[in-house]
N, C-alpha and C positions, 0 to 999 in steps of 0.2 A: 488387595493391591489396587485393584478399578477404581474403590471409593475414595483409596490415599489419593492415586492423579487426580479425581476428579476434585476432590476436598482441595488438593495443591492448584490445583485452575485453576480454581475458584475462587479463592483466597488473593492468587497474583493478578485475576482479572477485576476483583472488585475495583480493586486501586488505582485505575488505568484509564479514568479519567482525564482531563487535563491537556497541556501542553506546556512545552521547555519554555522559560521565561521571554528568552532569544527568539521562537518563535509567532509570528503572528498569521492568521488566515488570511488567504487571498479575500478581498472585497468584488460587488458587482459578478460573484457567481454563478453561473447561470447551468444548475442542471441538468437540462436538456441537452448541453454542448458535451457537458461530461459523457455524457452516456455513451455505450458502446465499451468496441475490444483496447485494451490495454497493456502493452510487454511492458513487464517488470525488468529493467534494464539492469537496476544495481539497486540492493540492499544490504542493510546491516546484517549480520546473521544471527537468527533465534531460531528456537527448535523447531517452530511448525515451519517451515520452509528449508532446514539443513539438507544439504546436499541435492536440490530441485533447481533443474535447466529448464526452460521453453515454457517459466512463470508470464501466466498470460490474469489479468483479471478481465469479466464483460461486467458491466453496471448497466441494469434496465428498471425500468419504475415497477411498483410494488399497487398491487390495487387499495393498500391501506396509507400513500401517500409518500411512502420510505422506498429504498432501495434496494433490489438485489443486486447480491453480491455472490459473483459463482469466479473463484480461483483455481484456478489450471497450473500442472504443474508435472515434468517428466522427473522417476526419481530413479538414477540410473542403476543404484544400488540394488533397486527392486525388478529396473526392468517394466515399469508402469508407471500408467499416469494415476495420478493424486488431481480429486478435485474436494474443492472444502465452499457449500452455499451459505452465504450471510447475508444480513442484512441491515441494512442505514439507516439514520434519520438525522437532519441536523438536530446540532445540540442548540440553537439561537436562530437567525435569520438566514432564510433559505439565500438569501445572497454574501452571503460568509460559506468560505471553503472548510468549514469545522462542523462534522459529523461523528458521531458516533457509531462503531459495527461490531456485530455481533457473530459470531460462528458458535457460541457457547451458550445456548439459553437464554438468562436473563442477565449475562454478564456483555459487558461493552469496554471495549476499546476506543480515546480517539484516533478519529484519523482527520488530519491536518492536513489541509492542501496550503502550503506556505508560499511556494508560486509557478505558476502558471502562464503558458505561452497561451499570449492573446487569441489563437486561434486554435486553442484547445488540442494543442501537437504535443506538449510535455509536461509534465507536472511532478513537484520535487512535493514528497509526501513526509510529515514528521506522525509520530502516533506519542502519547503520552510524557515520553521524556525522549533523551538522546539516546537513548539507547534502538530507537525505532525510528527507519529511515527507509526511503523509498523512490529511485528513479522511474518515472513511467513515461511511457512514451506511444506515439497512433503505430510506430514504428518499432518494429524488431532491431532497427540502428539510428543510433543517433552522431550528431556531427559532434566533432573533438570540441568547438566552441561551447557546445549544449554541455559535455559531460566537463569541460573546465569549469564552466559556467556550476554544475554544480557543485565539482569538488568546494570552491572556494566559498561560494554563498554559504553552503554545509558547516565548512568548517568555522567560517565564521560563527554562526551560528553554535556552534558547542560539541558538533555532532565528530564522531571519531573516523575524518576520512581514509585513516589507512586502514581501517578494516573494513572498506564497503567491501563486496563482493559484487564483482561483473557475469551479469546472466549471462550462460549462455546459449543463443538464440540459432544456434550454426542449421540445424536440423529444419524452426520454424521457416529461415528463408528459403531453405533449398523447396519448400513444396508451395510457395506464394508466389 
């Protein structure tokens, strides 16, 4: 059973390159701004994240020039938190928002920062295709122009904004 999922990962992460045609990376990136805590505000829903509230990512540098990636996330079904450590590296010029990450070995995901508040407050993330989308925010809330602002960019874009799912962070603010 262990080798079919892992054979089945494997298989769906090889592919997982890329990005939506619709999509392009932010330019003038600067990873050092990036860094730091992240609330996952609204994403599309896939299985490594089904049914998790108080989705937090942190991004800190890696001594081999990449990024850690460590994912937080309460899963209320179990009553625990879930954390999943990965790691980055761009796929082209460290000033393009287009890296590659990893939680699975030798296998990689993109992940697309499509765009980006100037002062590194929010960032609308695509991964591979449409099927993978991702509101992040310095903030557990963001303003109703932010979250129009992404329905519409999204949808324009290809992405299927009636099934985002809105995190929820109810728990995160009460103890900040």
């Amino acid at each position: 059973m262990m080798k079919k999922l892992i054979g089945s990962l494997s298989a769906l992460l090889v592919g997982c390159m890329g990005m939506p045609e619709s999509v392009s990376p932010v330019q003038n990136f600067e990873i050092d701004q990036f860094l730091g805590k992240w609330y996952e505000i609204a994403r599309l829903d896939h299985s490594f994240e089904r049914g998790m509230s108080q989705v937090s990512a942190e991004y800190s540098l890696r001594d081999d020039g990449g990024v850690k990636v460590l994912n937080k996330g309460y899963k209320a079904e179990n009553q625990e938190w879930k954390e999943a450590e990965g790691k980055a590296y761009f796929v082209g010029s460290q000033n393009e928002g287009y890296l590659k990450v990893s939680f699975f070995g030798p296998f990689y995901s993109s992940y697309v920062v499509y765009e980006l508040e100037e002062n590194y407050q929010y960032a609308f993330v695509s991964g591979a295709n449409t099927d993978y989308l991702w509101l992040l925010s310095r903030s557990p809330e963001i303003s109703a122009e932010v979250r129009q602002k992404f329905i519409e960019m999204s949808a324009d874009k290809g992405f299927d904004t009636e099934s985002v799912i809105w995190v929820d962070h109810s728990e995160a603010m009460k103890g900040e």
